[in-house]
Each structure stands twice: as C-alpha cells, then as structure tokens.
GULUMLUM-700593 format. One record per residue: x, y, z of N, C-alpha, C in turn; residue number from 1. Coordinates in steps of 0.02 Angstrom, whole numbers, m for minus. Atoms other than C-alpha are relative to their C-alpha. Layout:
// residues N
<<X Y Z> <X Y Z> <X Y Z> NUM>
...
// end
This chain:
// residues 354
<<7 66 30> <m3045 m1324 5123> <8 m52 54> 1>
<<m23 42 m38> <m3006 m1490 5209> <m66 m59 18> 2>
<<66 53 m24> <m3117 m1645 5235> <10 m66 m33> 3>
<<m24 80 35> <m3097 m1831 5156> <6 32 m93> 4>
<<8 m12 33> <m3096 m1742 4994> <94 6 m38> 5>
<<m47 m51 m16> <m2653 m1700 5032> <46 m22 m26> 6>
<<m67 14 30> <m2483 m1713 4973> <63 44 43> 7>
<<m78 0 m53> <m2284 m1730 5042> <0 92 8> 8>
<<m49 m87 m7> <m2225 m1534 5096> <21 m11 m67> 9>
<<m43 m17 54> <m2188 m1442 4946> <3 67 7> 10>
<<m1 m99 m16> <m2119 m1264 4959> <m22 30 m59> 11>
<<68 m31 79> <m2254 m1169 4866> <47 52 m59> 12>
<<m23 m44 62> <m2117 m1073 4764> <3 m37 m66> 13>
<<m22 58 45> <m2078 m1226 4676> <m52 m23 m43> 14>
<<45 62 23> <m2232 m1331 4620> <m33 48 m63> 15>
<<22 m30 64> <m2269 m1201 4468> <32 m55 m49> 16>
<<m24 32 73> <m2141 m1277 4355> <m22 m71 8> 17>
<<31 72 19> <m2238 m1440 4385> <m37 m9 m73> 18>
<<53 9 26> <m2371 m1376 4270> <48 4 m59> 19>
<<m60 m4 55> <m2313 m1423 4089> <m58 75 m54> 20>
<<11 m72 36> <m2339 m1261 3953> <m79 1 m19> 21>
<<57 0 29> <m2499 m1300 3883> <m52 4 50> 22>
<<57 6 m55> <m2594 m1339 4051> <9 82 42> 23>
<<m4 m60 m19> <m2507 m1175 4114> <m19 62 m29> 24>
<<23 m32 40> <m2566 m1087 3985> <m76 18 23> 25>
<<56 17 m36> <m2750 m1148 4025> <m14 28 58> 26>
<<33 m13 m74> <m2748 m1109 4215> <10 62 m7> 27>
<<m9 m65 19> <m2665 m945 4166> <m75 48 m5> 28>
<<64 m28 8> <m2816 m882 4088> <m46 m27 42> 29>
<<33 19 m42> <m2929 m972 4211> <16 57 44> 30>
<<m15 m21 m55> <m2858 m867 4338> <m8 65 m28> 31>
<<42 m82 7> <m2899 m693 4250> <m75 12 m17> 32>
<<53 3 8> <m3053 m755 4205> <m60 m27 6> 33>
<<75 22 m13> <m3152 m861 4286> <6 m34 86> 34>
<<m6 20 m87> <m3087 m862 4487> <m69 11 37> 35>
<<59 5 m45> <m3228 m862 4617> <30 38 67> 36>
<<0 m31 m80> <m3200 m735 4765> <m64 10 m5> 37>
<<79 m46 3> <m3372 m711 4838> <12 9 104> 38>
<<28 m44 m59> <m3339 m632 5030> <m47 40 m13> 39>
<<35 m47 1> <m3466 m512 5079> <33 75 33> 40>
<<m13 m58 m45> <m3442 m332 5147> <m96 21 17> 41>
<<68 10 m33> <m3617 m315 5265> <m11 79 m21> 42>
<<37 m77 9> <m3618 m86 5234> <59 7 m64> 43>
<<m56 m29 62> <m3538 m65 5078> <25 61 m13> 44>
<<m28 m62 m6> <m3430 61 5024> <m30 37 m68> 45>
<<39 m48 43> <m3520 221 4933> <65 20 m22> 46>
<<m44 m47 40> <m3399 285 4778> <m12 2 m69> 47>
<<25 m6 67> <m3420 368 4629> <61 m6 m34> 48>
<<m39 15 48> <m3316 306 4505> <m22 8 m87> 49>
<<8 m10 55> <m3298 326 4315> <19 m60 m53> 50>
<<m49 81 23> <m3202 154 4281> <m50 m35 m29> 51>
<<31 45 10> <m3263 m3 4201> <10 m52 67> 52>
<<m14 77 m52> <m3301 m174 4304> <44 m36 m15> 53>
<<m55 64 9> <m3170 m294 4315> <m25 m60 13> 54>
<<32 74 m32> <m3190 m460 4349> <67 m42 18> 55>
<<m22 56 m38> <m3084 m597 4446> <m31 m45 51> 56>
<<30 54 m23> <m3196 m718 4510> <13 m3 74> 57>
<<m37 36 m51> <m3162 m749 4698> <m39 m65 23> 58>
<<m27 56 m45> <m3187 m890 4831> <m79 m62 19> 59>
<<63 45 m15> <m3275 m1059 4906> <m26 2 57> 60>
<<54 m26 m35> <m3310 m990 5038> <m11 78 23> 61>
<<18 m74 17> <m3383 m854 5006> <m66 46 14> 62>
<<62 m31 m5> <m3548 m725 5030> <m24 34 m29> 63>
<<51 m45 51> <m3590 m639 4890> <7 m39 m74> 64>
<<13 2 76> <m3598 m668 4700> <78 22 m30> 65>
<<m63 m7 36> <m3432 m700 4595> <22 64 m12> 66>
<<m42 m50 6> <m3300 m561 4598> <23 m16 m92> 67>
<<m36 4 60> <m3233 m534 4412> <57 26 m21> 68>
<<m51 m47 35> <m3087 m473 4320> <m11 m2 m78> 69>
<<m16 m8 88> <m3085 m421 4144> <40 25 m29> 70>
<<m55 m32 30> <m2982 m389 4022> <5 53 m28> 71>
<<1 m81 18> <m2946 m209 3948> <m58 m15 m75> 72>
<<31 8 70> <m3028 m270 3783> <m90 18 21> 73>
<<71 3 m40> <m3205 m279 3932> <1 65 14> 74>
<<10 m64 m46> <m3186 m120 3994> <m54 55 m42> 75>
<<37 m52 17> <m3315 22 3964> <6 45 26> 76>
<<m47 m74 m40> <m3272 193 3982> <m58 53 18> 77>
<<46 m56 m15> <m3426 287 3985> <m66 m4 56> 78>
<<62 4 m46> <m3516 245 4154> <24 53 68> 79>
<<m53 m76 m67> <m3505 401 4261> <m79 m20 38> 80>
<<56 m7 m49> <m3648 355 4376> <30 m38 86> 81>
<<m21 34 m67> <m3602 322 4569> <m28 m32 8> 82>
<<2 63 m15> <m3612 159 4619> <2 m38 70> 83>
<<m42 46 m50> <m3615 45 4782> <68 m41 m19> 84>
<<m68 51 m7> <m3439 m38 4794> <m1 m43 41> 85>
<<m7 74 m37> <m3432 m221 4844> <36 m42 m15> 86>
<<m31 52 44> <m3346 m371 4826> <m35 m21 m56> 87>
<<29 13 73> <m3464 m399 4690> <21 25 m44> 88>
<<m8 m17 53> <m3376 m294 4596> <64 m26 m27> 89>
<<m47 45 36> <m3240 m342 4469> <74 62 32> 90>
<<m52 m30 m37> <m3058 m293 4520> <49 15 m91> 91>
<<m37 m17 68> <m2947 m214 4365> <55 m40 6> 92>
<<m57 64 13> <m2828 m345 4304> <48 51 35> 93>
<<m63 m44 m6> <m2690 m225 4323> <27 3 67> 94>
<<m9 28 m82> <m2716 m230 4526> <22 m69 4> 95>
<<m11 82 m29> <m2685 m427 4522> <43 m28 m9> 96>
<<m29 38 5> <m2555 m514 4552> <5 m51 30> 97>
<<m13 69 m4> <m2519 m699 4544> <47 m23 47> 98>
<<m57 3 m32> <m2403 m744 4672> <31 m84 7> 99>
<<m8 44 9> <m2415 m930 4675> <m45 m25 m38> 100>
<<50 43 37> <m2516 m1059 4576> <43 m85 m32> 101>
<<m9 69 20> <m2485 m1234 4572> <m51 m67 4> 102>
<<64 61 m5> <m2585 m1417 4568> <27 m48 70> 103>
<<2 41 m72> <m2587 m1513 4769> <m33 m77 m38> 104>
<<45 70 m6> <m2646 m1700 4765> <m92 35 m2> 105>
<<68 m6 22> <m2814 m1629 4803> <m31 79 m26> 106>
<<26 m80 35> <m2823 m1438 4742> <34 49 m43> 107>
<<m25 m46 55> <m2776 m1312 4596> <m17 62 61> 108>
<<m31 m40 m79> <m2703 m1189 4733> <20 63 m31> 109>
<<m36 m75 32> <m2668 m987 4691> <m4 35 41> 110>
<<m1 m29 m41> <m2632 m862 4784> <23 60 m38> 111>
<<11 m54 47> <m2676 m695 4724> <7 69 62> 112>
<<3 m51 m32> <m2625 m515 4784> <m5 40 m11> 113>
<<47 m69 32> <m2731 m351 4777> <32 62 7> 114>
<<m13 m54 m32> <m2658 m208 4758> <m18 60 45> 115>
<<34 m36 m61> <m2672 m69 4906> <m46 52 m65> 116>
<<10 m53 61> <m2716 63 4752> <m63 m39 m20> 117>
<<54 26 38> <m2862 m36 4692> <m68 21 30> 118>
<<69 m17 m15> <m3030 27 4698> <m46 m54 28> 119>
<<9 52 m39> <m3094 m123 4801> <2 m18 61> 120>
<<6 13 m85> <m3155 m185 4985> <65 m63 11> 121>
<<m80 62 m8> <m2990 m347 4931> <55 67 m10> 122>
<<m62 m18 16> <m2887 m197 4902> <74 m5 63> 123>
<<m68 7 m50> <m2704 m225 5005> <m24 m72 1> 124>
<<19 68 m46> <m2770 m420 5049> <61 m72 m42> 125>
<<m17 79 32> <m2692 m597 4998> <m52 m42 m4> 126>
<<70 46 m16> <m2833 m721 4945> <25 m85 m35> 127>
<<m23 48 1> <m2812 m895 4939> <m41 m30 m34> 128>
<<47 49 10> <m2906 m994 4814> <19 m69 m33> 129>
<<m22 105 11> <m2929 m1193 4786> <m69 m2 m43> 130>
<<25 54 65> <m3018 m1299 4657> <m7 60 m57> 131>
<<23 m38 72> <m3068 m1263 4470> <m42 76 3> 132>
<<26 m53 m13> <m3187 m1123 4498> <37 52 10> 133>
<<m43 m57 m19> <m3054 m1027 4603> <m51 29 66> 134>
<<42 m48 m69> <m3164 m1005 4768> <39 16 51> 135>
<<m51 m19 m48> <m3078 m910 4899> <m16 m44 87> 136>
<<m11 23 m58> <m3031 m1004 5048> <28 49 62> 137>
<<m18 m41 m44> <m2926 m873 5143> <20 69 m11> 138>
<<m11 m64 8> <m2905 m694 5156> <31 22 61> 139>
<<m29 m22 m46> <m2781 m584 5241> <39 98 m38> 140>
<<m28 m90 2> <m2731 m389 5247> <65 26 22> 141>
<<m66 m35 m24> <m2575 m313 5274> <m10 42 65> 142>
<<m8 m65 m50> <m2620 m173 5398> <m53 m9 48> 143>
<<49 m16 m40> <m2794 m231 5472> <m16 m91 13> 144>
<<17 56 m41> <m2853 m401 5575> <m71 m42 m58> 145>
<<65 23 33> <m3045 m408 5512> <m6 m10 m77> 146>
<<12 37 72> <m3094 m468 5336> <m67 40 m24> 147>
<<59 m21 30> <m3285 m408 5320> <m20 m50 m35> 148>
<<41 55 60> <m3306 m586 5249> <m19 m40 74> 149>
<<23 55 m73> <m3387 m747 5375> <62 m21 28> 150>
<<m62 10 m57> <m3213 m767 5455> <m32 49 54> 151>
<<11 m21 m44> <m3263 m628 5558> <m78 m10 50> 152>
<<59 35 m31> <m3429 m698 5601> <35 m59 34> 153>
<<m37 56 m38> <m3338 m862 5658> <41 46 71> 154>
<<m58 m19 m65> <m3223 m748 5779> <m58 45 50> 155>
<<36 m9 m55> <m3386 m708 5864> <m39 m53 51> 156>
<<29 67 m60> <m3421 m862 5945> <40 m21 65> 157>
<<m34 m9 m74> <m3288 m861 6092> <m43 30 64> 158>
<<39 m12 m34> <m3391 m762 6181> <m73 m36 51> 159>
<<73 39 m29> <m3573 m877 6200> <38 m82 6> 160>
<<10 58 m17> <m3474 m1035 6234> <58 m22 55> 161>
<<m42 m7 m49> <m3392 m1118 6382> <83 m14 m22> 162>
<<m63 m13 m10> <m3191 m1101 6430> <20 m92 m39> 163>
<<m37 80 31> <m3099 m1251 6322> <33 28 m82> 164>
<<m27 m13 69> <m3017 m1271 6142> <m56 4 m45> 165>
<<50 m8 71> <m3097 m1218 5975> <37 m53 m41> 166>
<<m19 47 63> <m3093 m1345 5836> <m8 35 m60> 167>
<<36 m27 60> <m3089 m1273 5653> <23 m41 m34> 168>
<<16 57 18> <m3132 m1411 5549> <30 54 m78> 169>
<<m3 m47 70> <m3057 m1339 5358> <42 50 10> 170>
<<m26 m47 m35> <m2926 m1232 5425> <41 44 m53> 171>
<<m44 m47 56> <m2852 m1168 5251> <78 24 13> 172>
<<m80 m27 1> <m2700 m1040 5266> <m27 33 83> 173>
<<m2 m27 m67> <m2786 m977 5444> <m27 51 11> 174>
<<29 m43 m14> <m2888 m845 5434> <m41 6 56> 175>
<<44 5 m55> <m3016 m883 5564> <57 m6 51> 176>
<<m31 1 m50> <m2887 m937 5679> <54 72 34> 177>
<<m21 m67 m25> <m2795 m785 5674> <m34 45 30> 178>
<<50 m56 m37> <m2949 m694 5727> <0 m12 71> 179>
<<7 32 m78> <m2956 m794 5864> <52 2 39> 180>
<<m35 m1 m51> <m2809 m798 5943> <46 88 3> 181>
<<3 m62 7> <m2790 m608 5905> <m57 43 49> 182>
<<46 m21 m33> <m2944 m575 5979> <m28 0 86> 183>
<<9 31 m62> <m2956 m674 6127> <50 m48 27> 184>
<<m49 27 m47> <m2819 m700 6255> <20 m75 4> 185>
<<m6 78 m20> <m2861 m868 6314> <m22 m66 m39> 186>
<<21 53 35> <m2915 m951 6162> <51 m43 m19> 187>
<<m24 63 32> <m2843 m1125 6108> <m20 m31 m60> 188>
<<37 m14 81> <m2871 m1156 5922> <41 m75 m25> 189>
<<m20 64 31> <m2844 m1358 5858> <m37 22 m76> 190>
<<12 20 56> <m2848 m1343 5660> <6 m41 m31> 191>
<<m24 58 46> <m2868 m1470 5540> <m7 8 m70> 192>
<<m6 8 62> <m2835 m1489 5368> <29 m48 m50> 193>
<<m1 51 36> <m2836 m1610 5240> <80 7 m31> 194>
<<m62 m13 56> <m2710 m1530 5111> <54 28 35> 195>
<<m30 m34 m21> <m2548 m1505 5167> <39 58 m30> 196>
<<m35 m57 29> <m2480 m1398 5052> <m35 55 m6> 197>
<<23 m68 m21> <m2630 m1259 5081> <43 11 71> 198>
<<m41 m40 m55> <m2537 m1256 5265> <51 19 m20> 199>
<<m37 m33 39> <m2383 m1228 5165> <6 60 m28> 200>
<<12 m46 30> <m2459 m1106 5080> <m5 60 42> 201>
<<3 m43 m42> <m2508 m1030 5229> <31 30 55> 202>
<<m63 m14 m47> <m2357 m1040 5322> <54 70 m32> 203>
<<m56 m51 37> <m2262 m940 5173> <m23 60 m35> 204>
<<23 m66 28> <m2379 m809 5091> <m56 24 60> 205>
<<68 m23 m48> <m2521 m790 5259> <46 15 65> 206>
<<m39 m40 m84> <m2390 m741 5416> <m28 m70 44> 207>
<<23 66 m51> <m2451 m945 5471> <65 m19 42> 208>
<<m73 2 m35> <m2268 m964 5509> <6 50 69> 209>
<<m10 m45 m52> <m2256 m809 5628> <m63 m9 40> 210>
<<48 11 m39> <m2425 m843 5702> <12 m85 37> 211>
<<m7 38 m37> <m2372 m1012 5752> <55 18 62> 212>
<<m34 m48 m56> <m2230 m935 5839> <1 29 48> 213>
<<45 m37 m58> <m2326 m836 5934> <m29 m18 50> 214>
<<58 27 m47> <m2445 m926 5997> <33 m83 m15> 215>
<<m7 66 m16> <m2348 m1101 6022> <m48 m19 39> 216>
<<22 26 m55> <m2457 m1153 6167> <m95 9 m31> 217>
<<77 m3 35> <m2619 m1099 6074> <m30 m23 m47> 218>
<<17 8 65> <m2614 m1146 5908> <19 m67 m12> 219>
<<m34 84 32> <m2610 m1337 5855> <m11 m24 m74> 220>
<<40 13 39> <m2619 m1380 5686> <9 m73 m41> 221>
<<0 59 48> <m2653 m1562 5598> <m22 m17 m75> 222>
<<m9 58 86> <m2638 m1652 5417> <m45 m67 8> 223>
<<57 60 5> <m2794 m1755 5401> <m65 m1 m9> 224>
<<82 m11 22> <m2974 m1789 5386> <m34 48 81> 225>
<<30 m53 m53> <m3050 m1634 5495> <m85 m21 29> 226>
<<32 16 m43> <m3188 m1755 5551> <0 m54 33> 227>
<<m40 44 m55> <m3086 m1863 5655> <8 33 59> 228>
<<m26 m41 m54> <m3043 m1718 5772> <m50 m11 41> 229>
<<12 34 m54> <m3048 m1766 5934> <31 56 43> 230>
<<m36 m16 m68> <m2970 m1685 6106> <m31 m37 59> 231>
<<29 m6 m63> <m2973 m1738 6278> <m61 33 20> 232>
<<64 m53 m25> <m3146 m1673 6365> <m40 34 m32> 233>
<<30 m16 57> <m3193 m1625 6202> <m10 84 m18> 234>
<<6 m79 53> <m3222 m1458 6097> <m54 35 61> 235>
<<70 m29 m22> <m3320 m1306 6186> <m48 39 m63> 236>
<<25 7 55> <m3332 m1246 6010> <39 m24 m71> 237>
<<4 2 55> <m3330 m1293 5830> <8 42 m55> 238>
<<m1 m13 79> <m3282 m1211 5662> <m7 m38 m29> 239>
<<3 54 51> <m3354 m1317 5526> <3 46 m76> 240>
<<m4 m32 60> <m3282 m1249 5356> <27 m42 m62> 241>
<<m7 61 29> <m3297 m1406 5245> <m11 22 m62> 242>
<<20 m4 89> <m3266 m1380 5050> <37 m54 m32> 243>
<<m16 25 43> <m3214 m1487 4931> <m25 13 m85> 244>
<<32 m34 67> <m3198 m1443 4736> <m68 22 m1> 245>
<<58 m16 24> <m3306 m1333 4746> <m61 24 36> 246>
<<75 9 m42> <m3448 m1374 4852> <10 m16 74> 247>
<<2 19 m70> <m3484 m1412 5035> <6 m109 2> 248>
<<m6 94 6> <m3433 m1622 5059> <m53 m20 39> 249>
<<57 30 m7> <m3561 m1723 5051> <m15 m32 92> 250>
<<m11 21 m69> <m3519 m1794 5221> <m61 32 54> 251>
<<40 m62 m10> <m3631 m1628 5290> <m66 m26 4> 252>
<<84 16 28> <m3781 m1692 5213> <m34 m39 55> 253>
<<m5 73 m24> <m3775 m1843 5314> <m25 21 104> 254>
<<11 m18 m96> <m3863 m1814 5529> <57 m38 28> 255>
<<m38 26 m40> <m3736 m1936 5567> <65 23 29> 256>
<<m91 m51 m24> <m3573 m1834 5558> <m38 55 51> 257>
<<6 m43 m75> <m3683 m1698 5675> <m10 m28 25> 258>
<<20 21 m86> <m3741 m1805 5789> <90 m27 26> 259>
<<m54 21 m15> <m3544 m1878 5781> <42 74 42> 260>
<<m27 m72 m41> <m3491 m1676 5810> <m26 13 53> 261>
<<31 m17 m55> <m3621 m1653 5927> <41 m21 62> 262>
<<m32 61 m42> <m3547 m1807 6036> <73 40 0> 263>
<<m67 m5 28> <m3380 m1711 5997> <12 61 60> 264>
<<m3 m55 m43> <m3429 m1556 6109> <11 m12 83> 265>
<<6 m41 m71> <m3408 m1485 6302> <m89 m3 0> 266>
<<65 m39 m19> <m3567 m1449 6389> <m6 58 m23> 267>
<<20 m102 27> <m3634 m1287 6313> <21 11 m32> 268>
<<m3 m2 44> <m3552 m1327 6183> <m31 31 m51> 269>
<<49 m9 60> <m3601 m1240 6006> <67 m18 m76> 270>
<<m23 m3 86> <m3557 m1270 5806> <m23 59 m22> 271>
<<21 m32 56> <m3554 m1155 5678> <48 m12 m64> 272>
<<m6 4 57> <m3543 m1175 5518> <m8 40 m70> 273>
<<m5 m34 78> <m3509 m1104 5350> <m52 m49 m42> 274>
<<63 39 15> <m3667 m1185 5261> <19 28 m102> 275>
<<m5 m25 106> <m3605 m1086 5076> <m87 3 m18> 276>
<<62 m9 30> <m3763 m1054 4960> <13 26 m72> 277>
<<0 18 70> <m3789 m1007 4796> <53 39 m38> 278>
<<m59 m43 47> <m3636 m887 4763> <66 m55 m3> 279>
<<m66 46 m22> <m3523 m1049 4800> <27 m33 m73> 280>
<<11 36 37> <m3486 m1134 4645> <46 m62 m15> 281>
<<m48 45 6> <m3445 m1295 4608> <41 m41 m71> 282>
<<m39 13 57> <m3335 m1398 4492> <m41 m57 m36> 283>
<<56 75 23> <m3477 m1537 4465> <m87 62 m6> 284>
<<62 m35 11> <m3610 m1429 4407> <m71 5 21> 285>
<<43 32 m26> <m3735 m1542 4481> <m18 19 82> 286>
<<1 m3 m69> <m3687 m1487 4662> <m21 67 4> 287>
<<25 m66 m13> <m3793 m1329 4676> <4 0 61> 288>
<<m22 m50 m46> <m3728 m1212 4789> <m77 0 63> 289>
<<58 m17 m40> <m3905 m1183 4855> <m35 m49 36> 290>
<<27 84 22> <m3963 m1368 4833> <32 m11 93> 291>
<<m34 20 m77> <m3825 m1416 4988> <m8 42 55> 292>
<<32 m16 m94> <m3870 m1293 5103> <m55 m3 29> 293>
<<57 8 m39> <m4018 m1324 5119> <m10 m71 52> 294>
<<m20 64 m34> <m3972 m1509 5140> <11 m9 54> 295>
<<m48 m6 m62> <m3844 m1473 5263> <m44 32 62> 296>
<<38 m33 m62> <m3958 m1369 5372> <m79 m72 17> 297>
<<43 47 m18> <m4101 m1510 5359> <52 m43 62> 298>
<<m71 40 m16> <m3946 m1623 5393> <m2 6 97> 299>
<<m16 m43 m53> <m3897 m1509 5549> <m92 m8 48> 300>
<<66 m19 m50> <m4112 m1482 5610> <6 m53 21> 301>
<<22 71 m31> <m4134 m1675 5632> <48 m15 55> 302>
<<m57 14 m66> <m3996 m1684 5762> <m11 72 55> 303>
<<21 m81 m50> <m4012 m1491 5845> <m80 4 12> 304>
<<70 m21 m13> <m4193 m1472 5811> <m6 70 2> 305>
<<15 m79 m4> <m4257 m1290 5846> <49 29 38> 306>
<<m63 m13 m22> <m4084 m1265 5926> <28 7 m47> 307>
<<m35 m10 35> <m4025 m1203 5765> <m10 60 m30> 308>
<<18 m56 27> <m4013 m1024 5681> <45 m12 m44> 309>
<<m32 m11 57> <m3971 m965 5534> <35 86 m38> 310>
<<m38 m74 21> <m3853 m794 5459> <7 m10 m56> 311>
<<m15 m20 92> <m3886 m741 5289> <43 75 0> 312>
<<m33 m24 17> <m3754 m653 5216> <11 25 m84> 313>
<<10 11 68> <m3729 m576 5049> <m21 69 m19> 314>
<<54 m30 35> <m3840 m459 4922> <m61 m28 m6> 315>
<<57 29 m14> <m3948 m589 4921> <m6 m47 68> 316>
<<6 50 m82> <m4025 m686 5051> <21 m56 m25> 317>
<<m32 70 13> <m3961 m842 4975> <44 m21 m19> 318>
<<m69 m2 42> <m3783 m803 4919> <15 m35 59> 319>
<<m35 53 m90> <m3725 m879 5098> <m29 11 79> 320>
<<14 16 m63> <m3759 m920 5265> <50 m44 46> 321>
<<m20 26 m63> <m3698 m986 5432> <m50 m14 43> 322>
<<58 31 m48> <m3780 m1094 5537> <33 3 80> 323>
<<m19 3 m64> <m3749 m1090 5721> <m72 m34 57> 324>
<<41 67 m37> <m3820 m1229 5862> <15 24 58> 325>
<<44 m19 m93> <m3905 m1207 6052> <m50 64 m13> 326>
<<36 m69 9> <m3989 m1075 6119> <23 57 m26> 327>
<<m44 m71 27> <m3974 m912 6040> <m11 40 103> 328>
<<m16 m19 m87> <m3916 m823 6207> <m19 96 m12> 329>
<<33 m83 m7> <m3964 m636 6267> <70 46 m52> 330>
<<2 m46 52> <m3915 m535 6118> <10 51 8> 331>
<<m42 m81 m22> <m3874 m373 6202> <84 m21 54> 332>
<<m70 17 m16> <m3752 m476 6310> <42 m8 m27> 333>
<<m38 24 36> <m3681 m551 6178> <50 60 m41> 334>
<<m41 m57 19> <m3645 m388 6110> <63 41 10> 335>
<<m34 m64 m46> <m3569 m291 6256> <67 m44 16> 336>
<<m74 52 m17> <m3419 m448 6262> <17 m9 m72> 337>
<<m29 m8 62> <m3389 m404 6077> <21 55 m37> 338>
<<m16 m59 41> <m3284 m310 5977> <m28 36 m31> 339>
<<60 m18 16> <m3380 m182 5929> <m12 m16 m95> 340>
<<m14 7 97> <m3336 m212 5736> <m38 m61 15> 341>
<<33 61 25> <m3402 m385 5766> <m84 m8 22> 342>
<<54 3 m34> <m3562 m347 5859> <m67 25 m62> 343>
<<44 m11 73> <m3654 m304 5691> <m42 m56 m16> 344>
<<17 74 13> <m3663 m486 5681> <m57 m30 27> 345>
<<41 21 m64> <m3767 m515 5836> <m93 m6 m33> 346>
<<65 m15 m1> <m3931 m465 5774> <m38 m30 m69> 347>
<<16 2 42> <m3934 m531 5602> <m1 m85 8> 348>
<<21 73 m32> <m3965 m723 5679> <m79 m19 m6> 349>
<<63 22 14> <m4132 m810 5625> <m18 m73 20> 350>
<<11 67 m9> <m4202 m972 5684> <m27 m13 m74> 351>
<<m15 49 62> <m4199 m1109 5547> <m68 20 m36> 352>
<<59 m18 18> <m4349 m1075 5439> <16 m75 m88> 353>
<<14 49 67> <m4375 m1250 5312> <m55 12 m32> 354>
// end
C-alpha cells in the first residue's frame, strides 16, 4: 500500500477492541468470505485431491484471480478428479487464522495465517491484507525466503541496474525488501509508506523488527507520501507498488509523476512496477482493475517510450503485470547473475504492446 491515499503508532494487538460489536461482526464475515489474495505461482503444483474448494479471497497486489474460503455448509465432497493446485484455489476455513484485524486512518488491516497442513501454495505463510476487498499486500513464510508471487520478480532487478539505493515506493510489512537485502549483499533499500500502522504491523507479525536489526545500515524506512522520495544522487532503482483501496492511485495515470520518477533516478537507472490488472479489485467498483493498467502503462509509454516492457503474470494474461523501464539488457546475462529460482523471470519480459 502507501501513496497520498496514516495514523499515531498503535500496537496492532490492541486496535481490535476499537471495532464496536456490530461492525466486528460485519468485518468478521468479510474476512471468511470475501478477502482478495490473488499472488500467482508461475508452475503450479500437480495434486490429486478429493476435498472441496475453499475460498478466502486474497490480496491487492496480486496475480491471479481471487483466492476463496468457504464455509463447511460450501463444501462438496464428491470431486475425485486431480486437479492443478494454485493460489486460485480456495483455502479450507479451518487452515485460517485471524491473527490481527483492525481499522488504520487509511486501511481495514488483517493479518491472516495459513496453516503449514493446508493443501495450498499460502500454506505455512502470513498474508497481509488492506482495504475492503481484503487484497494482499504482503506475504511471508516461516521456513523459505521466496513467495512465487511479484515480490520475487521485484528482487530481480538488482542485478540490470547500476551500484546505489533502491527505492520501494508502497513498502507494506516488507516483503520485497526482505528479498533484497537477503539476496544481495550490498543492497540499500529506502522504503516508504504512507500508513504507519501497516509498518507496525510489519514490525510485529512480518520479522520487520528483526530485519531492521540486521541490516541497520541498509534498511531505511519512512512515514509519508512514497512520491516525495528523494535521496542524495538519486535512486539506481525503483519499486513502484502504489495501491490505494483497492486499486492502483490515480496519481499513476498521470506522465507527470513518471517523468517526476524518471528525474528521481541514477544514470541507468530503471523502474518497475506492479501495474495490478484485472484480478485486483477495487472498493469503488468503477476503478477496473484492467481499466488502470492499461492507463498506467500508457501513463508510463509517453515518458519511456519503447523503453518499456511488460510481465504478465497469472492464469490469465490479464490477471497482472509488471512493467519495467530502459533497455531490456542481454537476457542470458541477466540470468547467469540470478538466483536460479528467480531466473524463470528473465524470459517472460515483452515490450509494451498498446
């Protein structure tokens, strides 16, 4: 999340009993039944199962098509046919628990955890979701680094750009940044974020606390509008992961904020961006998912020009994308200076096609 779209420190154990009975009631069921996780997993996992679908909704930023949970009353017992397993599929209530859920100045905030036992690519994870919908903002695993959602696409851009700090514009509970300074030694990682009580959030249920720790000298993170960010000598790259209820902020739409980021970079500088698409959903019904990325990438051509590609992600080609700016660079290099888990990524890059 994070963008002109926060409130004092509040320790996220607390801010439940804000909500009074009746509205808790309300989000209650919201939250078994109509959250928004939509990561992707790029080779899904083959299992034959006998179960019904669940459903729990996941996240806003996301790459596939709403996750569900249902309730036992949904369940169907007689589908014995093997199946791909994806996040598309629904997660059995029974795996989910609630761990926080309260209301921020600007977001209806939950934080949901999968059990390891669950037939599911979220099984073991923490997922972080904000606004009405319930779109997941951050994801994190107990035992393993990578995600299989566009965080790990973001933690392949160290590689094609020059030596300086990364900016991640939307910095949630920290997922991307953890990749990054996990991944790569010498990275410097300025986050920003609007809401302070998602860093809260992410300080006390995401290991943001022990990762600052760690990496004092690497990790900076600010409370504010994430397109103010500035440094000395400027950015060599960019994370742009701009949501608001819902949708991508309008701000996006607009050539002026890229040509303002552009101006924001290093030489050889690149952006990338989380662009969302039609698995995103928003809380204004009006803001199609699909509608803004296309925007945003017009938005993005008139300032880059044919210096812009595009990464579909998903089941469909239009559940999500990432846009990434310059040249696309030699593609087997790019490979052989990447983890090999992330080098999957490399090849599935398209110039902009309006």
């Amino acid at each position: 999340m994070s963008s002109p779209c926060n409130k004092s420190s509040l320790r996220c154990h607390l801010p439940p009993r804000a909500i009074n009975q009746k509205e808790s009631e309300e989000t209650e069921q919201m939250s078994l039944t109509a959250l928004q996780i939509r990561p992707f997993i790029p080779f899904p996992i083959q299992i034959s199962h006998h179960t019904y679908r669940t459903i729990i909704k996941p996240s806003s930023k996301t790459l596939s098509k709403p996750l569900q949970i249902k309730s036992k009353s949904q369940e169907t017992h007689h589908d014995f046919t093997p199946q791909t397993r994806t996040q598309d599929d629904g997660i059995p209530i029974e795996d989910v628990k609630i761990i926080a859920k309260f209301k921020s100045r600007h977001n209806y905030i939950r934080v949901l955890e999968i059990s390891r036992k669950a037939d599911h690519p979220f099984a073991g994870s923490r997922l972080l979701l904000l606004d009405a919908p319930g779109n997941i903002h951050s994801i994190s695993f107990l035992f393993k680094s990578l995600t299989n959602t566009y965080f790990d696409v973001f933690a392949a851009l160290p590689p094609i750009i020059p030596p300086g700090p990364i900016a991640i514009l939307g910095f949630g509970a920290g997922s991307a940044a953890r990749l990054l300074l996990e991944l790569y030694p010498g990275v410097v990682v300025h986050g920003w974020e609007l809401d302070s009580s998602v860093i809260d959030v992410g300080r006390e249920f995401f290991g943001l606390k022990k990762l600052e720790k760690q990496y004092p000298d690497r990790l900076f993170i600010y409370v504010g509008n994430a397109l103010s960010a500035k440094v000395k000598d400027g950015f060599s790259g960019i994370l742009v992961d701009l949501f608001c209820k819902g949708s991508l902020i309008p701000e996006l739409q607009d050539p002026n904020t890229w040509e303002k980021l552009r101006k924001s970079l290093r030489k050889g500088g690149r952006i990338m961006v989380n662009v969302g698409g039609s698995c995103v959903e928003a809380e204004d019904k009006r803001r199609d998912g699909k509608v803004l990325m296309e925007d945003t990438l017009k938005a993005m051509h008139q300032v880059f020009g044919d210096r812009l590609f595009v990464l579909n992600l998903g089941n469909r080609k239009d559940d999500s994308s990432l846009a990434l700016t310059g040249k696309l660079p030699d593609l087997d290099a790019w490979k052989k200076v990447l983890p090999r888990s992330l080098s999957c990524y490399v090849d599935m890059w398209r110039p902009l096609s309006l």
